[in-house]
N, C-alpha and C positions, 0 to 999 in steps of 0.2 A: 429578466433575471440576470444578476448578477455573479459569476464566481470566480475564485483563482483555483487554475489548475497548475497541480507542481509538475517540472520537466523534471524527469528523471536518469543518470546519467546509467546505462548498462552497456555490457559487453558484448551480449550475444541476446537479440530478439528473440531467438527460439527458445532459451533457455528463461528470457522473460518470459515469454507467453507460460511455459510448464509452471513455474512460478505463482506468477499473477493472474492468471484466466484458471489454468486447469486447479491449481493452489487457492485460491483465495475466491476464487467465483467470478472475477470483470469479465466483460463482456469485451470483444475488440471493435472498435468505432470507427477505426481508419489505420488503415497500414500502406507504406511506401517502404518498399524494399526488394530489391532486384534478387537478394540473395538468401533472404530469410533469416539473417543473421544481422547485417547491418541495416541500417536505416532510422523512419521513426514509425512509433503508433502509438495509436490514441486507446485510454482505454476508460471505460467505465462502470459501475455498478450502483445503482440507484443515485443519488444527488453526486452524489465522489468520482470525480473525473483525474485522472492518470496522463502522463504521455512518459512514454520512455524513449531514449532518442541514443542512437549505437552508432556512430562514439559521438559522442556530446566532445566537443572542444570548444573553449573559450569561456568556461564555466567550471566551476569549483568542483569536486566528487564529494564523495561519502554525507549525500545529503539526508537531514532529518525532516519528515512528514511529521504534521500532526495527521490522523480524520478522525472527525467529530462525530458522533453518532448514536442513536436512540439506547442503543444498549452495549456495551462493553461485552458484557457475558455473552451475547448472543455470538457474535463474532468470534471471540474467546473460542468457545464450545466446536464451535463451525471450524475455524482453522486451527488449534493446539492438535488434530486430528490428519494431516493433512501437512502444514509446514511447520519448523522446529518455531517457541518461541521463547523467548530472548529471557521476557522476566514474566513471572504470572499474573495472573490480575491480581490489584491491589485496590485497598480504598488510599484515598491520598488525602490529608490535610486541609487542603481546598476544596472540597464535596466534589471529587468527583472518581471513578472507578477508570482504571488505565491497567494498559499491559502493552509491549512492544515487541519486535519479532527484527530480523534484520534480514534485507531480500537478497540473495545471493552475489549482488554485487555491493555488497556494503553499504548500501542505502537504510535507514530507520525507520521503522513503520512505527509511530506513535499513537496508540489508539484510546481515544478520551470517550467515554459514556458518563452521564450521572451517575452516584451515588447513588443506591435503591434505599427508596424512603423507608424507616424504621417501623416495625407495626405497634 
């Protein structure tokens, strides 16, 4: 198998982990960090792989993710409950159903589902 996992550039580990594990559901996959604050870790949830790396240098900030995924809504439902989000779901022009959220260090979570078929 094949995938790209984005680096993500944050300020403070712990304040990722409350975020991204206890917020959003990843799991943690690997972590290096003497202090619990800097370093890097790996994170996951089903196919969607993560790394967040404290302080990232030598790479650009405020970066934007797309993840792809079975359902829009289902996520939606799951985190609008849990972490603020940005804009609401929407259908979009090109069939497909999207909403975004921005993660405490200004990073963009783009999250793309299908369109649900019409009855």
């Amino acid at each position: 198998m094949e995938r790209a996992i984005p680096i993500l550039p944050v300020d403070n580990l712990y304040l990722a982990r409350l975020f991204y594990v206890d917020g959003l559901g990843f799991h943690v996959v690997y972590e290096a960090s003497e202090d619990g604050v800097t370093g890097i870790m790996g994170l996951a949830r089903g196919a969607i792989g993560l790394t967040l790396d404290c302080p990232m240098t030598g790479h650009g900030r405020n970066v934007c993710i797309a993840l792809e995924v079975e359902s829009a809504d289902f996520y939606y439902e799951e985190w609008r409950h849990k972490v603020k989000v940005d804009r609401p779901l929407q259908n979009e022009t090109w069939d497909a159903r999207t909403f975004d959220l921005t993660d405490p260090f200004g990073n963009t979570i783009f999250v793309i589902g299908p369109k649900p078929s019409q009855p």
